[in-house]
C-alpha positions in Angstrom: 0.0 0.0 0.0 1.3 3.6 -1.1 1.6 6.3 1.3 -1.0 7.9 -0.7 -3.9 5.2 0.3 -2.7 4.9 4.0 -3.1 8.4 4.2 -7.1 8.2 2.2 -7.6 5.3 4.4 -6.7 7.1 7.3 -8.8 9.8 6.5 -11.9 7.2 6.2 -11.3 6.1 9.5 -11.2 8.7 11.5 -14.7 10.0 9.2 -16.3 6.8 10.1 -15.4 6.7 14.0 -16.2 10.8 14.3 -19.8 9.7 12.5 -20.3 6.6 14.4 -19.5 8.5 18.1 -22.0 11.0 16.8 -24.9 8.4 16.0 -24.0 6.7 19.4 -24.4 9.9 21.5 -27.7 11.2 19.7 -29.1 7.8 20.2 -28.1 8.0 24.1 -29.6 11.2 24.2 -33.0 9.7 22.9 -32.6 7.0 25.4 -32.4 8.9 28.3 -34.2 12.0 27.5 -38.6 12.3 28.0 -40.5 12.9 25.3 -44.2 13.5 24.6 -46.4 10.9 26.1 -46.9 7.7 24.2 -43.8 8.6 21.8 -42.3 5.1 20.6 -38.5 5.3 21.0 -36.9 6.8 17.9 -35.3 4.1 15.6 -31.6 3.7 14.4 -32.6 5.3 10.9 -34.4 8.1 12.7 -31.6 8.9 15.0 -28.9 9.1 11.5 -31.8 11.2 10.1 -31.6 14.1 12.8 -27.9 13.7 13.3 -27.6 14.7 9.5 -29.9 16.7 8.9 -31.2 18.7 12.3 -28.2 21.2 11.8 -29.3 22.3 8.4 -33.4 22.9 10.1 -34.6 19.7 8.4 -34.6 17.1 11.3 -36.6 19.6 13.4 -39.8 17.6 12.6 -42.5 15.9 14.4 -42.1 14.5 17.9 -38.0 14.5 17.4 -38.4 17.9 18.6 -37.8 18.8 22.1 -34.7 20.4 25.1 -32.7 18.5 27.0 -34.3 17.8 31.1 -32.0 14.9 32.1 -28.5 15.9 33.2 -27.2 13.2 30.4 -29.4 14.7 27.5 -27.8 17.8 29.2 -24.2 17.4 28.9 -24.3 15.1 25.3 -26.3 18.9 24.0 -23.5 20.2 25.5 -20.8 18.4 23.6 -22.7 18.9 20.4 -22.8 22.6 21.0 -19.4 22.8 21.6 -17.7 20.2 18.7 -20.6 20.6 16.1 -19.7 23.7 14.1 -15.9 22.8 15.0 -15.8 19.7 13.5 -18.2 20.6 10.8 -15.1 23.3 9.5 -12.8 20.7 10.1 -14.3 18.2 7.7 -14.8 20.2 5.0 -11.5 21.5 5.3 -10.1 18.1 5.3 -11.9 17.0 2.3 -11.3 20.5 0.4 -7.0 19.1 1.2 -7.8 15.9 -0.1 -9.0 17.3 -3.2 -6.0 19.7 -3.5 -4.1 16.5 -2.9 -5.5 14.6 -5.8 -5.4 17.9 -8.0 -1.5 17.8 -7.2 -1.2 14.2 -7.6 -2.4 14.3 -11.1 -0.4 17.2 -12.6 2.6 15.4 -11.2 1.5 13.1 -13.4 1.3 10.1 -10.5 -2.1 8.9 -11.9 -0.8 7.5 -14.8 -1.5 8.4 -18.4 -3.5 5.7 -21.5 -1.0 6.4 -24.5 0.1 3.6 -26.6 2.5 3.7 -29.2 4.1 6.8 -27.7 7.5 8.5 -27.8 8.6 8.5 -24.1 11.7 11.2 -23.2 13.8 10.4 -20.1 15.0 13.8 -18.9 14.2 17.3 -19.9 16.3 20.0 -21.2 16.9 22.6 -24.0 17.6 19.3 -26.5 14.7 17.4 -24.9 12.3 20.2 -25.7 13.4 20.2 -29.4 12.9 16.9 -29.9 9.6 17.8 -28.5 8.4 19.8 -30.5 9.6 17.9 -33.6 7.6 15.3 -32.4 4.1 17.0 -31.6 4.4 18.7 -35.0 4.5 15.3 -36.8 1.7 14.4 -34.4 3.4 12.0 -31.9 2.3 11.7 -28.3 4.9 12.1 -25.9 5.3 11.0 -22.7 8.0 13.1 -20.7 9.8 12.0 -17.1 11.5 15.0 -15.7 12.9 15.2 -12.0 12.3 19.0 -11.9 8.8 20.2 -10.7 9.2 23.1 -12.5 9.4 21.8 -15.8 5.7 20.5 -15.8 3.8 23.6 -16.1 6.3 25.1 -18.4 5.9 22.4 -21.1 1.9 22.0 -20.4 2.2 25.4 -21.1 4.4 25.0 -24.5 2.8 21.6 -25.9 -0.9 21.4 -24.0 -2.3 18.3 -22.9 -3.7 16.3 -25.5 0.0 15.5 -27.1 2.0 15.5 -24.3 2.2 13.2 -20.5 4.3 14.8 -17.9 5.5 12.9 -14.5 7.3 14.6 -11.9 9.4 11.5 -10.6 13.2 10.5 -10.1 15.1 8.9 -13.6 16.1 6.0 -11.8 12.8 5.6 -10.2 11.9 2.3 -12.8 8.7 1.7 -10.2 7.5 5.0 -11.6 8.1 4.2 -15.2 4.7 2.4 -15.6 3.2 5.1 -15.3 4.2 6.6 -18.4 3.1 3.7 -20.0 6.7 2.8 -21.1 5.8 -1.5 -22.1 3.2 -0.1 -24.7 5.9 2.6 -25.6 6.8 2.7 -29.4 10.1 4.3 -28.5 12.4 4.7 -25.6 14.7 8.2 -25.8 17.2 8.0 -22.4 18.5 12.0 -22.2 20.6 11.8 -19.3 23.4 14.3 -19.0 26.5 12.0 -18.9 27.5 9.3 -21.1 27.6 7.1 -17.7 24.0 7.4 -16.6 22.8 7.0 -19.9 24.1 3.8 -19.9 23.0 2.9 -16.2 19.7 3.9 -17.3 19.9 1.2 -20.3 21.1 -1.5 -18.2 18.1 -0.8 -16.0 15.5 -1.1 -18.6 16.0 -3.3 -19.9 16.1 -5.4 -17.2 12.5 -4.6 -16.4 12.2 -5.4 -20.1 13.3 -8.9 -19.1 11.0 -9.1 -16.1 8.4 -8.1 -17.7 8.9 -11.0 -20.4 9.1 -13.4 -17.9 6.3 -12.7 -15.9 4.3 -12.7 -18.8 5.6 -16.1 -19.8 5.0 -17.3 -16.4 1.4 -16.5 -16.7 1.3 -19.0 -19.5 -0.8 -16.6 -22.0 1.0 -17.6 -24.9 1.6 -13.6 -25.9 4.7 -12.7 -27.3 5.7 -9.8 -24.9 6.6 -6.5 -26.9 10.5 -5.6 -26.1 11.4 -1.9 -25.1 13.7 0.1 -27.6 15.9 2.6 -26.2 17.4 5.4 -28.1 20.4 6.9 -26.6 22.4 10.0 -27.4 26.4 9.9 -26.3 29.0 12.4 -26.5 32.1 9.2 -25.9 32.3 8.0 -29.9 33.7 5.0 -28.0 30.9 3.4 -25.8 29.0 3.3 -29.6 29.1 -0.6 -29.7 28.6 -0.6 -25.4 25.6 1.1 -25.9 24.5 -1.3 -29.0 25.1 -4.3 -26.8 23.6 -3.3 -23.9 20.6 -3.5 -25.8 20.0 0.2 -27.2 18.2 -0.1 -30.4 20.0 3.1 -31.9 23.0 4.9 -30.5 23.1 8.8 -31.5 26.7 10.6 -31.2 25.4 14.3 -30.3 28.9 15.5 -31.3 29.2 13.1 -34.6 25.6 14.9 -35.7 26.5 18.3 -34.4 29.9 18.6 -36.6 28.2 17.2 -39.7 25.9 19.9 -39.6 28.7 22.7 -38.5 31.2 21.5 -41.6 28.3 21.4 -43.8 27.2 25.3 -42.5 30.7 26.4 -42.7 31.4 25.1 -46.2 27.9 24.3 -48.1 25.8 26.7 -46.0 22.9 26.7 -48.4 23.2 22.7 -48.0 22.9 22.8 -44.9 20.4 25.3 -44.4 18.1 22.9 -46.8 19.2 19.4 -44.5 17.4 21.1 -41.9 14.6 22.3 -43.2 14.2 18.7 -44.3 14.9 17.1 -41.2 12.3 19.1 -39.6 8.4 19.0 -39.1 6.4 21.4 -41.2 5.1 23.6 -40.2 3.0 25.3 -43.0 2.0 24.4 -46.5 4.6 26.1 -47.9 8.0 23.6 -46.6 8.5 20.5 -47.6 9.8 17.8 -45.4 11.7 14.4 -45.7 9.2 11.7 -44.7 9.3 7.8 -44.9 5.9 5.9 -45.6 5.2 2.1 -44.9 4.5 -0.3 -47.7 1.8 -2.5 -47.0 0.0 -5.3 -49.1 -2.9 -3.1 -49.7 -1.9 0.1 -50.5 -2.0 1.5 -54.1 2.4 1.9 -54.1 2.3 -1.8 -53.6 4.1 -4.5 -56.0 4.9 -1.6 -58.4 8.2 0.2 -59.5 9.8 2.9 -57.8 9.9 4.9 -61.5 6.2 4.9 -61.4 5.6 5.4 -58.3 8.4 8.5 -58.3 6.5 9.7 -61.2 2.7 9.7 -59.7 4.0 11.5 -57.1 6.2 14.1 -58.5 3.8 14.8 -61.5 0.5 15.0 -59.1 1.4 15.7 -55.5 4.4 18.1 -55.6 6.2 15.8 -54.1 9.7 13.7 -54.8 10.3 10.2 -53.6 14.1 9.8 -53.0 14.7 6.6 -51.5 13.6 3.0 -50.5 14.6 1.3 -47.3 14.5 -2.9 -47.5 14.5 -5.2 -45.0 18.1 -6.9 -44.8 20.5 -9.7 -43.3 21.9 -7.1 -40.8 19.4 -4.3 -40.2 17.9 -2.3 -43.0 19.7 -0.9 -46.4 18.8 2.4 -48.0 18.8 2.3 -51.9 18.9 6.5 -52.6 17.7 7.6 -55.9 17.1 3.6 -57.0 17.0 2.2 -60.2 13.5 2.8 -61.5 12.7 -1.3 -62.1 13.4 -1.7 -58.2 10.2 -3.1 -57.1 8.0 -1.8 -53.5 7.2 -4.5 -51.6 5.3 -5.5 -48.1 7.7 -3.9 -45.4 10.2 -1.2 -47.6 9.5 2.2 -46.5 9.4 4.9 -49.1 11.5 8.1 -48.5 9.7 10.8 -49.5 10.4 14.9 -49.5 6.8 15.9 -49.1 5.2 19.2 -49.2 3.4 20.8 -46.6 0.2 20.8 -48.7 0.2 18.3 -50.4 1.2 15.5 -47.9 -2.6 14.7 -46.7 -4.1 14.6 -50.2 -1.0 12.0 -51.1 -1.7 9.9 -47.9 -5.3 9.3 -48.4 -4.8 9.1 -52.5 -1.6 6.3 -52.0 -3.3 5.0 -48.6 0.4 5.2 -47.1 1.2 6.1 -43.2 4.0 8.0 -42.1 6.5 6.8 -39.9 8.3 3.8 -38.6 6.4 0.9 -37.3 7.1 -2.0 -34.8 5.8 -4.5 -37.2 8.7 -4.5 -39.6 11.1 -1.6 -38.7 14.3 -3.8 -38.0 17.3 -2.4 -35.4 19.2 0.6 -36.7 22.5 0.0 -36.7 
């Protein structure tokens, strides 16, 4: 049991016992006090009817009605006089806290969120809230863990709601993890700031990776559990293969990336200037945007060349495929500007430079979907 429910149960307790001492002290009061001749003795129900309702003016009714004689009935009006109003501000000041609790409790984000087939981001900072942002734009749902309480109203603030889970917990807190969700997760990014705890961090999940697969095989369902894949970013062009072996299903060097992208803006600025507008999420009809889209068996780009699909495409959706991805013996292999026989089949994704305009006209016309998906997307390596 959580702190949380000993504290709700405790609260319940002490309710019930306050209610119950109430009901038992009316009901002495009735015992011992006169009444009008020939009254019956007032009932259990009767007796929780005035206890409830007689401060409000609706309990004084019928023969219920009448002062204290007896030096019992007395004192027991006494102690109502004296704790009634008392404990009456007490209550509702205790259940306005819990609510405050709970309203806390869920903006730290301890109740959990429902996304499936999410992004979730270990760790928030400047790079954390760019990848962020090009996430939401190409309409991702992200789930963010960030150990600074600080941070969750500044990115509910930035991203809203509907796209983005916050939890205010500790990184290495792996009991915390489910509630993010992170076993129906589509992708894992760990953005620790050394190389050292990303790595930690790795270890760590997927170990509850493993025990997670074998509890579910103990159950005996006969499910194939789904695995968790990690994306890490290192600055040590070393711990590459560690990272790989530890189980990370792509390893990002932030410097490798960073001084591609500096050489290229030092030397080919335009180049450059055009990789990232590429690389990024459009944001207007105007941009274009390098996109990959999954073959499937029923789609209208199935079973047919890359030379006419490039040219349906280019001719009628002001648009340019550039590139196939195919399933291989180690990973997946990119064939760039392919030969135009090369033939789309079941599980290639089609790399696309789409425009901003265009791109939801061309989904619904070729029946594609954008993105990479669990089904068939292979480790990167």
């Amino acid at each position: 049991m959580t702190n949380r429910e000993k504290r709700w149960l405790k609260y319940a307790l002490i309710v019930a016992a306050v209610v119950l001492l109430y009901i038992g002290l009316v009901y002495a009061y009735f015992q011992y006090e006169t009444f009008k001749p020939n009254q019956p003795d007032p009932t259990v129900t009767q007796v929780v009817w005035y206890v409830f309702l007689n401060p409000t003016g609706l309990g004084n009714v019928g023969n219920l009605m009448s002062l204290p004689t007896t030096l019992v009935g007395k004192t027991i009006a006494f102690v109502f006089t004296l704790t009634s109003l008392g404990f009456l501000g007490v209550f509702i000041g205790k259940i306005g806290d819990m609510f405050t609790e709970y309203r806390e409790y869920r903006r730290l984000g301890h109740a959990g969120t429902n996304f499936e087939n999410h992004i979730v981001i270990l760790g928030w900072d400047k790079f954390a809230r760019m990848v962020t942002d090009q996430l939401v734009l190409s309409g991702q749902q992200v789930a963010i863990v960030t150990d600074e309480k600080d941070d969750i109203d500044v990115i509910y603030e930035e991203f809203g709601h509907k796209s983005v889970f916050v939890l205010y917990s500790l990184l290495n807190d792996y009991g915390n993890l489910d509630k993010v969700n992170i076993r129906d997760a589509f992708r894992v990014l760990i953005n620790e700031p050394s190389d050292a705890e990303t790595l930690v961090e790795l270890i760590n999940i997927k170990a509850l990776e493993e025990s997670s697969a074998n509890s579910e095989e103990g159950d005996g369902n006969g499910s194939s559990p789904k695995g968790i894949d990690c994306v890490v970013t290192f600055r040590d062009e070393e711990l590459k293969n560690t990272y790989l072996e530890a189980g990370a299903y792509a390893a990002i060097s932030l410097h490798e990336s960073a001084s591609n992208l500096i050489a290229s803006n030092i030397f080919e600025p335009q180049s450059a200037e055009l990789l990232g507008d590429l690389i990024a999420s459009v944001e207007n009809g105007e941009e274009h945007e390098l996109q990959q889209y999954r073959v499937t068996s029923g789609d209208a780009v199935h079973a047919r060349t890359f030379g006419e699909v490039f040219d349906e495409i280019y001719e009628n959706y002001d648009s340019m495929p550039v590139g196939v991805s195919k399933p291989g013996d180690h990973g997946r292999k990119i064939h760039k500007l392919p030969d135009d026989s090369l033939k789309l089949e079941a599980g290639d994704y089609l790399l696309i430079v789409v425009s901003g305009s265009e791109v939801a006209r061309m989904e619904r016309a070729l029946d594609v979907e954008q993105g990479l998906h669990p089904e068939n997307s292979g480790r990167v390596e």
